[in-house]
C-alpha positions in Angstrom: 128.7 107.5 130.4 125.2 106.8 132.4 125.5 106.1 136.0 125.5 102.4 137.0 122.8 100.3 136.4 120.4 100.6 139.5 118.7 97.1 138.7 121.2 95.2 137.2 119.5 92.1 135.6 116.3 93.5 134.9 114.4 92.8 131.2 113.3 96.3 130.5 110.1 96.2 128.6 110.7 99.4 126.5 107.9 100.8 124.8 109.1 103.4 121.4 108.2 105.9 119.5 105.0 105.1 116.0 105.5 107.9 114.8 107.4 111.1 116.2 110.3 110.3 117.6 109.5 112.6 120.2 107.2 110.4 121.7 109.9 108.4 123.6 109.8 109.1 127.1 112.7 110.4 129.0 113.1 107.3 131.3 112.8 105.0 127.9 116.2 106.7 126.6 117.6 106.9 130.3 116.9 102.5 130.9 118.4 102.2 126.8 121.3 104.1 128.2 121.7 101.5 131.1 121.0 98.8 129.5 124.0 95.8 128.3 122.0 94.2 125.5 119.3 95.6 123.6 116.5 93.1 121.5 114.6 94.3 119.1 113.3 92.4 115.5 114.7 95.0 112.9 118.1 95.8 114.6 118.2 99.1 111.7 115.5 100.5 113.3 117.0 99.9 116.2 120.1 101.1 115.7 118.7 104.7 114.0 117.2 105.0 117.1 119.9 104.9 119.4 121.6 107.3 116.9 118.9 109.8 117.8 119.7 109.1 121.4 123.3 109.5 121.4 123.7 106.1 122.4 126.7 103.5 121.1 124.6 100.5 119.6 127.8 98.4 118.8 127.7 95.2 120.5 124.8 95.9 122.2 121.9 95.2 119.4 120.6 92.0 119.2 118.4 90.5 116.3 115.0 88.9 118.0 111.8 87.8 115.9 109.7 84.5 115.5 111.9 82.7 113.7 114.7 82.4 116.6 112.9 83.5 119.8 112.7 80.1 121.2 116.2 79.6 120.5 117.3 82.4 121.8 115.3 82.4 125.5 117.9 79.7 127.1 121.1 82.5 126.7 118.7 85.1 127.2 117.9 83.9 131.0 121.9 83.6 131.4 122.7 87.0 130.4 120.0 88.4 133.2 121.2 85.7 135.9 124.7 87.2 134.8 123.5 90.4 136.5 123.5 92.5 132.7 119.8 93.9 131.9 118.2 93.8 128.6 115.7 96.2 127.0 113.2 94.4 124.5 111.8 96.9 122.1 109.5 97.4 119.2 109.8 98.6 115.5 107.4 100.5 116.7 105.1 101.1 120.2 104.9 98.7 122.8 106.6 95.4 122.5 105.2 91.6 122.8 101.5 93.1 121.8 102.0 92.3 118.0 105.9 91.5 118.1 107.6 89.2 119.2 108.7 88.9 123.2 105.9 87.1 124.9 108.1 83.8 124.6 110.8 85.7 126.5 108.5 87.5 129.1 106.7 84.1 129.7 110.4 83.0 130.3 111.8 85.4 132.3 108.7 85.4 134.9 108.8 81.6 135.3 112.3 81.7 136.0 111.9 84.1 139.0 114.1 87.8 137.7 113.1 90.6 137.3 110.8 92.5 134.6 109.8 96.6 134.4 107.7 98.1 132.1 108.5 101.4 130.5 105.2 102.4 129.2 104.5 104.6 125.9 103.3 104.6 122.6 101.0 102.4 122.0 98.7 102.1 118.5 96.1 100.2 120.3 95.4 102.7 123.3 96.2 105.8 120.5 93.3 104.5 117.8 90.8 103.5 120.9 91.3 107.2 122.3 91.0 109.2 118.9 88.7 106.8 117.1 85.0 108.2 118.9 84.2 104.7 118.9 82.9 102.9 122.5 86.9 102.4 124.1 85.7 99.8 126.5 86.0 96.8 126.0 87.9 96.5 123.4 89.5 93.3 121.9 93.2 93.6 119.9 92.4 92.0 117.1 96.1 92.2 115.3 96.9 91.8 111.7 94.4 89.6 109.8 96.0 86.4 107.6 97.3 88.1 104.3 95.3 84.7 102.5 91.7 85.3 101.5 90.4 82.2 103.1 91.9 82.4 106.1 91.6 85.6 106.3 87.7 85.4 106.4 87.5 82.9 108.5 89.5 84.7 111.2 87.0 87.8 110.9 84.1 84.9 111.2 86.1 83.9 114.4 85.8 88.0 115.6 82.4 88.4 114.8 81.1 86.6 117.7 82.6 89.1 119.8 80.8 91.8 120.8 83.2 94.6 122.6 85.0 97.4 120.1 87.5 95.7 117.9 91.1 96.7 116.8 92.2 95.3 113.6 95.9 96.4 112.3 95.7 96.5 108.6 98.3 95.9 106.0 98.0 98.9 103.5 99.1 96.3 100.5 95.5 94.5 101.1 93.3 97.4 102.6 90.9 97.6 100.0 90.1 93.5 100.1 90.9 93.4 103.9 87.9 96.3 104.5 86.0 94.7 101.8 86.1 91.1 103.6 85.2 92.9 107.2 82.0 94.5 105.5 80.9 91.4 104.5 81.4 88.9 107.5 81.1 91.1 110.0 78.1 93.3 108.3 78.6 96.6 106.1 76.6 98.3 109.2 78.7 98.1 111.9 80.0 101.5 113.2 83.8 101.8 112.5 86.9 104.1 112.5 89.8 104.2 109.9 93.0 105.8 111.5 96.4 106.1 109.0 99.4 107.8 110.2 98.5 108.3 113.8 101.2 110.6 115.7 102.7 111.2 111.9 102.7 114.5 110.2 100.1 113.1 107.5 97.6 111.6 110.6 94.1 111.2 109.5 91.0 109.6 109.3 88.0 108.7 108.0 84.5 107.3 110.2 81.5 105.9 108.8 80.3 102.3 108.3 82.3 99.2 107.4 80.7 99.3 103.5 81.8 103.4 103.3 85.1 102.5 104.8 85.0 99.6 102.0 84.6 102.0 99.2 85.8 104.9 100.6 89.4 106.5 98.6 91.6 105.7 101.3 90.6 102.1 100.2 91.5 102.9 96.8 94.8 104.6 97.2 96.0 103.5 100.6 98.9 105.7 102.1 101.0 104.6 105.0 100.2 102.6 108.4 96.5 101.7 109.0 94.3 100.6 112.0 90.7 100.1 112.2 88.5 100.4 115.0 84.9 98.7 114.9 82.5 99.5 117.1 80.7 97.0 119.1 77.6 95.0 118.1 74.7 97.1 118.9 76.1 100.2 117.3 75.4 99.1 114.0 73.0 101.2 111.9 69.8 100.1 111.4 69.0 97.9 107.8 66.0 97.4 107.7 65.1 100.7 105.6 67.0 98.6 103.0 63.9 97.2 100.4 64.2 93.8 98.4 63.7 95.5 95.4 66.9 98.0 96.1 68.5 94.5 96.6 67.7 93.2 93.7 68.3 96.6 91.7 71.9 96.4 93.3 72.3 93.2 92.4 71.4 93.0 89.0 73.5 96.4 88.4 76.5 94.3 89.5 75.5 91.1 86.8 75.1 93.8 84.3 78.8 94.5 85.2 80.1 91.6 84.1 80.5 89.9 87.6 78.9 86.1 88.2 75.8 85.6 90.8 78.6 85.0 93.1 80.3 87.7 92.9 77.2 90.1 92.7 75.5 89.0 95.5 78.8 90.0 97.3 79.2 93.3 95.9 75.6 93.8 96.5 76.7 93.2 100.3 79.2 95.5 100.2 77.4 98.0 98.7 74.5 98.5 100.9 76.2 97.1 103.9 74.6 94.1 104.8 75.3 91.0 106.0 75.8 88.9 102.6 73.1 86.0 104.6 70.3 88.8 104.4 71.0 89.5 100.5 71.2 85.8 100.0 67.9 85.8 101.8 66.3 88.7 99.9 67.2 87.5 96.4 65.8 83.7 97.4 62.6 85.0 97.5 62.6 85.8 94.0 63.6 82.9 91.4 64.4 85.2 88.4 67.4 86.6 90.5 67.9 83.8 93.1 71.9 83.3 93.8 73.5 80.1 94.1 74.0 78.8 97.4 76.4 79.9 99.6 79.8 78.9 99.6 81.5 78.0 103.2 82.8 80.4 104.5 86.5 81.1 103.1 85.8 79.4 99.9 
């Protein structure tokens, strides 16, 4: 049995492991050893991870996600005025920055108890540090809408920020996700794809948003992804791009079978430019002028 609780109504913030389970700190498995009540938003994770611990998870695992943290914040409060202390947790790295918990936190401080951090794994700090992209500053950009228009006009939303960005990607809509980035926030920009990080299969691939775009991982994705973009400035230079490579793009992807629409976005993509300045280019010529642009998300 662990020695008695030396803060007794604390809310451990407990970061865990994204990959390796060795990753988890010795004090992380020494405060989930202490703790009365564990939260965390897949309780099987949870649980498989106590199992590596040695640690009894019976009646001390607790189910909290979006759908019932409000509800669950009143009884939470209780339970740490009681005296018993609570460790939130992650599926995977450091709670409340793409999980749920920042209901509770917000909570917990306004009501006056206690709250420690247990810092660890992180996939925002891991991808800044290994990406070779500018770390500072850096904007956590979290999962992008899994709807096309909304999903575009959130990048829209990010590309008036200028600091590094870090986008979590779903690896069911990389390929359209990396495709969408290229195009709103310019094939140019200077970016880092991560997959796997602290996993055995942990790689990645740098270039610019278009190669990441077409690159294979986009093709046949392959576990977690996170993508850091480099901040405006870093972009490479377009302007050795001609009209008449443009336009030889562009007509490559009519002759394809695609609409002017969809060309002029390939075309975009392609040569990784912002879909404005192809727009712009092919104006100038009538024979292969587009139609006009769609609002964004459309």
């Amino acid at each position: 049995m662990p020695p008695p609780e030396p803060n007794p109504g604390t809310l451990w913030i407990v970061a865990t492991p994204i990959g390796t389970l060795g990753d988890l700190s010795p004090r992380a498995g020494e405060v989930l050893g202490h703790v009365g009540l564990v939260l965390a938003e897949d309780t099987r994770r949870a649980r498989a991870l106590l199992s590596h611990l040695g640690l009894p998870a019976k009646g001390r695992l607790r189910s909290l996600h979006e759908h019932n943290e409000n509800a669950q914040v009143g009884a939470l409060i209780e339970v740490l005025e009681g005296g018993i202390s609570v460790a939130l947790i992650s599926d995977a790295g450091t709670p409340v920055l793409s999980d749920p918990g920042y209901q509770l936190v917000r909570a917990v401080r306004r009501a006056g108890l206690k709250i420690c951090s247990v810092p660890g794994a992180s996939s925002f700090t891991a991808a800044l540090a290994a990406a070779g992209q500018p770390p500072l500053p850096a904007t956590l950009c979290g999962f992008l809408p899994g709807r096309p228009g909304p999903r575009r006009r959130r990048i829209a939303e990010l590309a008036s920020c200028p600091s590094t960005l870090v986008v979590l990607l779903s690896p069911h809509r990389l390929g359209r996700e990396l495709a969408d980035l290229a195009e709103v926030l310019g094939g140019q920009r200077s970016a880092t794809l991560l997959a796997e990080i602290s996993k055995l299969h942990e790689r990645a691939v740098v270039g610019n948003l278009a190669e990441l775009a077409a690159s294979a991982e986009a093709e046949q994705p392959r576990g977690e992804y996170i993508l850091v973009v480099g901040p405006t400035g870093e972009e490479e230079s377009p302007s050795d791009v001609s009209a008449e490579s443009v336009r030889a793009e562009y007509r490559r992807a009519l002759a394809g079978g695609a609409n002017r629409r969809e060309a002029m976005r390939a075309t975009a993509i392609r040569l990784g430019l912002r879909r404005r300045v192809v727009f712009a280019m092919l104006a100038a010529d009538n024979e292969d002028a587009p139609p006009p642009e769609p609002p964004l998300g459309h």
